[in-house]
PDB file of N, CA, C and O in Angstrom, chain B, residues numbered from 101:
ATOM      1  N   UNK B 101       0.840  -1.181   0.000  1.00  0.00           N
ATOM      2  CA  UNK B 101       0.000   0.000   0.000  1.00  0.00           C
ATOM      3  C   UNK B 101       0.892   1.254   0.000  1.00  0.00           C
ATOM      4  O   UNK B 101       1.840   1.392   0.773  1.00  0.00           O
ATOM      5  N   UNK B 102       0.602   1.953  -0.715  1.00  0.00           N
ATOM      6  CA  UNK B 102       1.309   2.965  -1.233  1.00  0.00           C
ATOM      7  C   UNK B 102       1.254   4.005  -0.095  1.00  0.00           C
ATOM      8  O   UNK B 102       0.110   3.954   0.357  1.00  0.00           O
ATOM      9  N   UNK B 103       2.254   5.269   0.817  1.00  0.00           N
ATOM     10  CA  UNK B 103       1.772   6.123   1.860  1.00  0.00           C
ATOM     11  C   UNK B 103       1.128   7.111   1.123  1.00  0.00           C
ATOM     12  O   UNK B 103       1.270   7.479  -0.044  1.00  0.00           O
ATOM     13  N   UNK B 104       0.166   7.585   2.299  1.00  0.00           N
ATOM     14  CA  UNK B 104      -0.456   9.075   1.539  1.00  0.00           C
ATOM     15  C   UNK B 104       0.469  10.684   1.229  1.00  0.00           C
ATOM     16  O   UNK B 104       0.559  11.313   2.284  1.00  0.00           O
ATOM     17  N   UNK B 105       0.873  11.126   0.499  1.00  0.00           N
ATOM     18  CA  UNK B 105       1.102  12.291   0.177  1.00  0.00           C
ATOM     19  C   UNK B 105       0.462  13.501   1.213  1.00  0.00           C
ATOM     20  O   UNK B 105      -0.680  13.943   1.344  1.00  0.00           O
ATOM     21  N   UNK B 106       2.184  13.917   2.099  1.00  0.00           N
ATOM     22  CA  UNK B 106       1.498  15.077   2.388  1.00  0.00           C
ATOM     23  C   UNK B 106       1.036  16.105   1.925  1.00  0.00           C
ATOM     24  O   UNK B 106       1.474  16.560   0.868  1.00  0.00           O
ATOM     25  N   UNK B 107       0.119  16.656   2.564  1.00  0.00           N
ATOM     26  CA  UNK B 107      -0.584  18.279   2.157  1.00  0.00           C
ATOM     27  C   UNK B 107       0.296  18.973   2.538  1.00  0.00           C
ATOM     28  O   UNK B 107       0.660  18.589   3.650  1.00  0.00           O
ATOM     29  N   UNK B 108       1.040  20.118   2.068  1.00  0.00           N
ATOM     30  CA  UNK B 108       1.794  21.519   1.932  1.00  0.00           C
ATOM     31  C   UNK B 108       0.625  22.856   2.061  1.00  0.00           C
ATOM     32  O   UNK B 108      -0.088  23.386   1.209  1.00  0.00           O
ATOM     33  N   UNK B 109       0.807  23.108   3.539  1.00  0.00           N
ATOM     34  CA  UNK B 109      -0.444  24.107   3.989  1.00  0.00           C
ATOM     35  C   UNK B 109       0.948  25.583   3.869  1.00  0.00           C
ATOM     36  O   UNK B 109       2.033  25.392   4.418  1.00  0.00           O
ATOM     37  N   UNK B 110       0.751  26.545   3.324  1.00  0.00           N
ATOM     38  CA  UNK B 110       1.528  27.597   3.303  1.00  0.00           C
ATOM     39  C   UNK B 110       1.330  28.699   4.252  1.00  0.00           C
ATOM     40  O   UNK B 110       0.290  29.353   4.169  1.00  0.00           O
ATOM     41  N   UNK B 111       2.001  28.914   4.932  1.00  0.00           N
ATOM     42  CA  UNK B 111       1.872  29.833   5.970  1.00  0.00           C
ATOM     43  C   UNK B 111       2.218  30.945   5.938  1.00  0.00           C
ATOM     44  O   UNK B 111       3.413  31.215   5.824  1.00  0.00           O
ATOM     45  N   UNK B 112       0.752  32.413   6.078  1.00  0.00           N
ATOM     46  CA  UNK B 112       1.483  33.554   5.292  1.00  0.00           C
ATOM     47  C   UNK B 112       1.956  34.250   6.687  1.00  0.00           C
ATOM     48  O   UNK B 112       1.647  33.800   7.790  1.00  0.00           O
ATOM     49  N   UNK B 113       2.839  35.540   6.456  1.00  0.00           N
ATOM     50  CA  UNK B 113       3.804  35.767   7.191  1.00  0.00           C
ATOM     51  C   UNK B 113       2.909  36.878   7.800  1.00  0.00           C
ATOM     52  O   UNK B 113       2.329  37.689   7.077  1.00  0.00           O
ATOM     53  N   UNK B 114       2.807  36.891   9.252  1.00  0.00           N
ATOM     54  CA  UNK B 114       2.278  37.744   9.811  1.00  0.00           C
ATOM     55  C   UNK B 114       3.094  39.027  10.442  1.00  0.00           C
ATOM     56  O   UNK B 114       4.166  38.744  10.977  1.00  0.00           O
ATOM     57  N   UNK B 115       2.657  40.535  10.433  1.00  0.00           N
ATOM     58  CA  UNK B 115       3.288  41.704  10.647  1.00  0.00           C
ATOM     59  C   UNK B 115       4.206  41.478  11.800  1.00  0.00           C
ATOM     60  O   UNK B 115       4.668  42.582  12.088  1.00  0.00           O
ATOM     61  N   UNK B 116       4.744  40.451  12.690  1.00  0.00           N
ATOM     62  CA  UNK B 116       5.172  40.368  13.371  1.00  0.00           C
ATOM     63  C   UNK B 116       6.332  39.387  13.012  1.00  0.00           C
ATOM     64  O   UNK B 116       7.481  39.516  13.433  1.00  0.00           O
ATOM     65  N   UNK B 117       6.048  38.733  12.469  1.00  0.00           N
ATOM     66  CA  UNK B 117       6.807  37.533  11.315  1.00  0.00           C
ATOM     67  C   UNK B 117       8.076  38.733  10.479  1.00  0.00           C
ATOM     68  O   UNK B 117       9.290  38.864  10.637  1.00  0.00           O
ATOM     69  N   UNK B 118       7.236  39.322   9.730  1.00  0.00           N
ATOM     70  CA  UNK B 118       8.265  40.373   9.146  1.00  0.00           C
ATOM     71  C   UNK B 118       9.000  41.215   9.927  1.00  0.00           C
ATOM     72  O   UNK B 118      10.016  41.604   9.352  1.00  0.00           O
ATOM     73  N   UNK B 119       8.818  41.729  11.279  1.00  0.00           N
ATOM     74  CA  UNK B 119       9.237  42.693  11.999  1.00  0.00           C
ATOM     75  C   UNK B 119      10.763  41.674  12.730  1.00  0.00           C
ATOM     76  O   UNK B 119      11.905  42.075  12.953  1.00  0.00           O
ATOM     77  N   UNK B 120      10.139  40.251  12.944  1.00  0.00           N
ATOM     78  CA  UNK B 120      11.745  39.467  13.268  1.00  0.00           C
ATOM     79  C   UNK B 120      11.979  39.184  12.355  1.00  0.00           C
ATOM     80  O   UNK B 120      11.847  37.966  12.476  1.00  0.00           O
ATOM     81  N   UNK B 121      12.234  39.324  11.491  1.00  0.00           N
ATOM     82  CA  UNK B 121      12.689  39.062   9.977  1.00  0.00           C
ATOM     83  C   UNK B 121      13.679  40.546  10.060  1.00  0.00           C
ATOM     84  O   UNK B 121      14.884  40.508  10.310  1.00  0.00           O
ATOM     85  N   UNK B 122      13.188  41.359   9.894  1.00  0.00           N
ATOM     86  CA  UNK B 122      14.254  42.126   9.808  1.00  0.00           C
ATOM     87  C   UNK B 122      15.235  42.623  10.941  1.00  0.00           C
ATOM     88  O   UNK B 122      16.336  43.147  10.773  1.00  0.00           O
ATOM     89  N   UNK B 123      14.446  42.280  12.411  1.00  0.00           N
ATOM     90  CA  UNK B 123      15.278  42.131  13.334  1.00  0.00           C
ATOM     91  C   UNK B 123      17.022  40.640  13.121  1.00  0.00           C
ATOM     92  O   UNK B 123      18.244  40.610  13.265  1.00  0.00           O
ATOM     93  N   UNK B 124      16.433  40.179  12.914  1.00  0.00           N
ATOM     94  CA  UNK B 124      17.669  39.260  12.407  1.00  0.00           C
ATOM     95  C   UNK B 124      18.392  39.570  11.658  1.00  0.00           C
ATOM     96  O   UNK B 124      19.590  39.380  11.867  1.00  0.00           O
ATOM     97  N   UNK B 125      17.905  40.219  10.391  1.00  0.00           N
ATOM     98  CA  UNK B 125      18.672  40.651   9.221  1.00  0.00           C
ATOM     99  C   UNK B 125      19.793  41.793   9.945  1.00  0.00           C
ATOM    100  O   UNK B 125      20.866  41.850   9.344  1.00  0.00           O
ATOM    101  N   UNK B 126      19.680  42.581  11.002  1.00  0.00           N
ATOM    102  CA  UNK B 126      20.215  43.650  11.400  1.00  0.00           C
ATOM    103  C   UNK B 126      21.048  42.769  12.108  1.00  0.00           C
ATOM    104  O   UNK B 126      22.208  42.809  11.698  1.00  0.00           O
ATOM    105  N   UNK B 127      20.806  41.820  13.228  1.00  0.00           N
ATOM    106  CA  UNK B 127      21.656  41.226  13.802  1.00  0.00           C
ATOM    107  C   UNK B 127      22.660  40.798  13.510  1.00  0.00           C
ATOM    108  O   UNK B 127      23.705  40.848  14.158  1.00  0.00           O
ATOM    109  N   UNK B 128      22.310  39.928  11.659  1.00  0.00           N
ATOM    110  CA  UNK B 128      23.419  39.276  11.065  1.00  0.00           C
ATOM    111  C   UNK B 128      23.294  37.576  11.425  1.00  0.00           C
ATOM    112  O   UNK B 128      24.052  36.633  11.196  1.00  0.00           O
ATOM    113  N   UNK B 129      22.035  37.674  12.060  1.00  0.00           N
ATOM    114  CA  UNK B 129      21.541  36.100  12.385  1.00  0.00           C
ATOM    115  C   UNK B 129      21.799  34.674  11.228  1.00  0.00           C
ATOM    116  O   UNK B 129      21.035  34.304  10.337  1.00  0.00           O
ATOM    117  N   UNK B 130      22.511  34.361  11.440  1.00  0.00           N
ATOM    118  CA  UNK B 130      22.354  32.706  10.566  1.00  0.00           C
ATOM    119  C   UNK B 130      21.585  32.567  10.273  1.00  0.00           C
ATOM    120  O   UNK B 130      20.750  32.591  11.177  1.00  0.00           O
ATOM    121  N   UNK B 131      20.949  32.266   8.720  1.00  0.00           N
ATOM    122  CA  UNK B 131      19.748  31.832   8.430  1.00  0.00           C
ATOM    123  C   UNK B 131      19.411  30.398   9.074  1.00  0.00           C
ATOM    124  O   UNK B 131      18.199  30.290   9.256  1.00  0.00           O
ATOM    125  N   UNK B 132      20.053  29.409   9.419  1.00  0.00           N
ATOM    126  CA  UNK B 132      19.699  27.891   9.761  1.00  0.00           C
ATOM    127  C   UNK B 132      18.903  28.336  11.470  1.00  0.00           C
ATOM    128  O   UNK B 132      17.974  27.747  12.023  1.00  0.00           O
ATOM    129  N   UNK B 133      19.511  29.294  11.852  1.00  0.00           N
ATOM    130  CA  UNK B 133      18.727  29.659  13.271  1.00  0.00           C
ATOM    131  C   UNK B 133      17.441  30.139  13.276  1.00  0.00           C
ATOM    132  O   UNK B 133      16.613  29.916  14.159  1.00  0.00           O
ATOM    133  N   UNK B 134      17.270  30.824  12.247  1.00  0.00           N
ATOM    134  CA  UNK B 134      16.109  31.955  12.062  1.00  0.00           C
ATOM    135  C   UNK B 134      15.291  30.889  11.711  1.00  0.00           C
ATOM    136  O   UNK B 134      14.235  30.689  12.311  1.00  0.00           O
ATOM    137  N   UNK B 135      15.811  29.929  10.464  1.00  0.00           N
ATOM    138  CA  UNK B 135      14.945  29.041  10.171  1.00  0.00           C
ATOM    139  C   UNK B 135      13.942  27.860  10.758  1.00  0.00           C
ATOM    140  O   UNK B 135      12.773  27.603  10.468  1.00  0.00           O
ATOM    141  N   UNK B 136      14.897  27.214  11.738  1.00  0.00           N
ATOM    142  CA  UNK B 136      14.461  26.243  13.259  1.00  0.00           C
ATOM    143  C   UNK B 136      13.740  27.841  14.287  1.00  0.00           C
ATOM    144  O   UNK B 136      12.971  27.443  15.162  1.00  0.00           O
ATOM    145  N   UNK B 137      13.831  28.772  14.279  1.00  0.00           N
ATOM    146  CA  UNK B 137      12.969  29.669  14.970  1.00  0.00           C
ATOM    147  C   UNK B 137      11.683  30.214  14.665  1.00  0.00           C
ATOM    148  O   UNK B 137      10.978  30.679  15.560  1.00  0.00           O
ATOM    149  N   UNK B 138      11.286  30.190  13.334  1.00  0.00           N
ATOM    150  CA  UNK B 138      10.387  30.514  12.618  1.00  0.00           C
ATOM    151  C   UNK B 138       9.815  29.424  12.120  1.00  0.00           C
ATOM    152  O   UNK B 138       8.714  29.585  11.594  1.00  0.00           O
ATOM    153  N   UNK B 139      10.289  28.312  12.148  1.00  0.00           N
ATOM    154  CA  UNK B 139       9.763  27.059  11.447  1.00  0.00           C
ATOM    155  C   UNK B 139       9.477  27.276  10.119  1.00  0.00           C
ATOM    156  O   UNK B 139       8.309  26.984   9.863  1.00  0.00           O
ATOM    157  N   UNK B 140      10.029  27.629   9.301  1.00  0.00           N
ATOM    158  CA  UNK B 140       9.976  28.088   8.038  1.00  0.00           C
ATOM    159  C   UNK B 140      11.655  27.595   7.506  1.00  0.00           C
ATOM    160  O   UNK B 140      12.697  27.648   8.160  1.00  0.00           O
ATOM    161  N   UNK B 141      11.418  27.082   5.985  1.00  0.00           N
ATOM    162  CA  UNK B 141      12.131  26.791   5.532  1.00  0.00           C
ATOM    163  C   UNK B 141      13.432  28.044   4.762  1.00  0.00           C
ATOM    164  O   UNK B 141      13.180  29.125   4.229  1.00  0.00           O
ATOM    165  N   UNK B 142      14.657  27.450   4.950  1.00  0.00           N
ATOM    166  CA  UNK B 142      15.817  28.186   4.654  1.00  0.00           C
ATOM    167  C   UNK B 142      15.249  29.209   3.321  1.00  0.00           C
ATOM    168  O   UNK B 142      15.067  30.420   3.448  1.00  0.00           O
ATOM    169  N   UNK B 143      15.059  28.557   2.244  1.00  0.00           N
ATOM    170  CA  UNK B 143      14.677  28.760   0.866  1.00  0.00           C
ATOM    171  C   UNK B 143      13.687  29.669   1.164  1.00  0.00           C
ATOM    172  O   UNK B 143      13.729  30.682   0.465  1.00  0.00           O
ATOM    173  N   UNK B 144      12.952  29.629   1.851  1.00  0.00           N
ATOM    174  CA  UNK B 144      11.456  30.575   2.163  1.00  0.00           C
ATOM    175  C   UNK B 144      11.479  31.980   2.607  1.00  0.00           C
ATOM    176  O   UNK B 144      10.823  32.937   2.196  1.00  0.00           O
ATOM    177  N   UNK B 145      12.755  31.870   3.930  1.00  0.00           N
ATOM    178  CA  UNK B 145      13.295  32.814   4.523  1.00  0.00           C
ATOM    179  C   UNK B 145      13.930  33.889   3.258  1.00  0.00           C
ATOM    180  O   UNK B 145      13.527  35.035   3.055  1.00  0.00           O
ATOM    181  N   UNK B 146      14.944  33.225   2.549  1.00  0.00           N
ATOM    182  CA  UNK B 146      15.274  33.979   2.149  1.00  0.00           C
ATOM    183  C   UNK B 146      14.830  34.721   0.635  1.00  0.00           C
ATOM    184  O   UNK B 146      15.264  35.806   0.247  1.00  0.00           O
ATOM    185  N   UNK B 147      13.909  33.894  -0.061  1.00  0.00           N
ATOM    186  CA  UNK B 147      12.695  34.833  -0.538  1.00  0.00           C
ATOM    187  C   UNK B 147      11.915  35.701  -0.743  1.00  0.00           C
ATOM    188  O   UNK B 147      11.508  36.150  -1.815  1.00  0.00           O
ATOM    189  N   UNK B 148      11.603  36.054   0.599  1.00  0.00           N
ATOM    190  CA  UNK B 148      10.738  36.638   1.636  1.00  0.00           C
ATOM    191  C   UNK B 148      11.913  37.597   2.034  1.00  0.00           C
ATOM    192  O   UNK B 148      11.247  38.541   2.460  1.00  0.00           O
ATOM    193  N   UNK B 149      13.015  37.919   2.154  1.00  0.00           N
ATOM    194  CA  UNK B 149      13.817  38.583   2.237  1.00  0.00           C
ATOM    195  C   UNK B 149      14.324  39.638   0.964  1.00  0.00           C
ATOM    196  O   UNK B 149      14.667  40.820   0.962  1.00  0.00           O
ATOM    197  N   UNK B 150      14.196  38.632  -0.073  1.00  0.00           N
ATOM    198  CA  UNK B 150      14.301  39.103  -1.290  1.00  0.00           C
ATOM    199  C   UNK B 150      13.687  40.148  -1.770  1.00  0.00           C
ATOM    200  O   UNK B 150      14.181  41.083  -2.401  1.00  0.00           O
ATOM    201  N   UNK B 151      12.411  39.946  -1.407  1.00  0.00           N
ATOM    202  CA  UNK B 151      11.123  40.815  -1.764  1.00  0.00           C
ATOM    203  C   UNK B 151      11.026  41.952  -1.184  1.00  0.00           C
ATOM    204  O   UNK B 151      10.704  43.013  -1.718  1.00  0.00           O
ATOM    205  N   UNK B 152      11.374  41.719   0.217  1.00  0.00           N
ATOM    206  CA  UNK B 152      11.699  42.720   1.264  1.00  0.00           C
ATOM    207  C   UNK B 152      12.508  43.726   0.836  1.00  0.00           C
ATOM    208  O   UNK B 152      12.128  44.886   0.992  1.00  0.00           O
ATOM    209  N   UNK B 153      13.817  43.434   0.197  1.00  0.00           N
ATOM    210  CA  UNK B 153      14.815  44.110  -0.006  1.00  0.00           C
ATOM    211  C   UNK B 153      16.039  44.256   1.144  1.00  0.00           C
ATOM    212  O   UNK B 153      16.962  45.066   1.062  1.00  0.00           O
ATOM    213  N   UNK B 154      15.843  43.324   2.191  1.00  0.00           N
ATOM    214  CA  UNK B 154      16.861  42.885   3.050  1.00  0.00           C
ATOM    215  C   UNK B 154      17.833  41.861   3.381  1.00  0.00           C
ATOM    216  O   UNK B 154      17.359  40.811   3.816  1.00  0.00           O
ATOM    217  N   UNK B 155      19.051  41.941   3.271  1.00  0.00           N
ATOM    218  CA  UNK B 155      20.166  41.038   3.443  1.00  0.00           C
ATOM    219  C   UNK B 155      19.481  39.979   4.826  1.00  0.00           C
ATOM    220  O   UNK B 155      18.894  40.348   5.843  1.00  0.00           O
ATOM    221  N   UNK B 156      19.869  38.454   4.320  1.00  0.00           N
ATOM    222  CA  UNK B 156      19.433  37.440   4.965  1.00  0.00           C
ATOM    223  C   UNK B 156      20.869  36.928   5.311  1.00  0.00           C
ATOM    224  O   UNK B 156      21.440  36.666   4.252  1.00  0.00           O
ATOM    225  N   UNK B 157      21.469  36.747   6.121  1.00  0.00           N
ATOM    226  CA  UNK B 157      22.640  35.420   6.861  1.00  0.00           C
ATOM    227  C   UNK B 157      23.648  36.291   6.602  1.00  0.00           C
ATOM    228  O   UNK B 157      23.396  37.495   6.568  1.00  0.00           O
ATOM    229  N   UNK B 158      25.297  35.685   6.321  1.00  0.00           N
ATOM    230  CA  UNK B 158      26.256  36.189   6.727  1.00  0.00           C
ATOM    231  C   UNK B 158      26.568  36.672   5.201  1.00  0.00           C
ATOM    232  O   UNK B 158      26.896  37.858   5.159  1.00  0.00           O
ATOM    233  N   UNK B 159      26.541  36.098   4.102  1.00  0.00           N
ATOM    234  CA  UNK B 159      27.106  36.235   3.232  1.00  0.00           C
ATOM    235  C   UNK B 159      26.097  37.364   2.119  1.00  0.00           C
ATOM    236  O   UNK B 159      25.174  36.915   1.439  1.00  0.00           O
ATOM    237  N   UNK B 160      26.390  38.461   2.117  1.00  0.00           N
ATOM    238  CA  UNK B 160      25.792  39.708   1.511  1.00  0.00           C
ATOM    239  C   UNK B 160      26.256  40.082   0.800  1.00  0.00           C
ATOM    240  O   UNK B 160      25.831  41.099   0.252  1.00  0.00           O
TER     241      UNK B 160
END
């Protein structure tokens, strides 16, 4: 029997979500930290950063 396929529920980023988002970015926070802190994936983080127009992790 074949397993079932998970569902991918997307989680949108709430005004507070973005506000530590750029608190980190100022810090210079590791993305792998931010990422296990936010429960949001590396790739996602820094996306979402992209859009922002703010430097994500060490390498800028």
């Amino acid at each position: 029997m074949a397993k079932a396929k998970k569902i991918l529920a997307r989680k949108s980023y709430t005004a507070a979500d973005l506000k530590l988002l750029k608190q980190h970015s100022k810090a210079k926070t590791p993305v792998a930290r931010i990422s296990k802190q936010m429960k949001r994936s590396v790739g996602a983080l820094r996306q979402k950063a992209l859009q922002l127009g703010i430097g994500l992790g060490h390498q800028r």
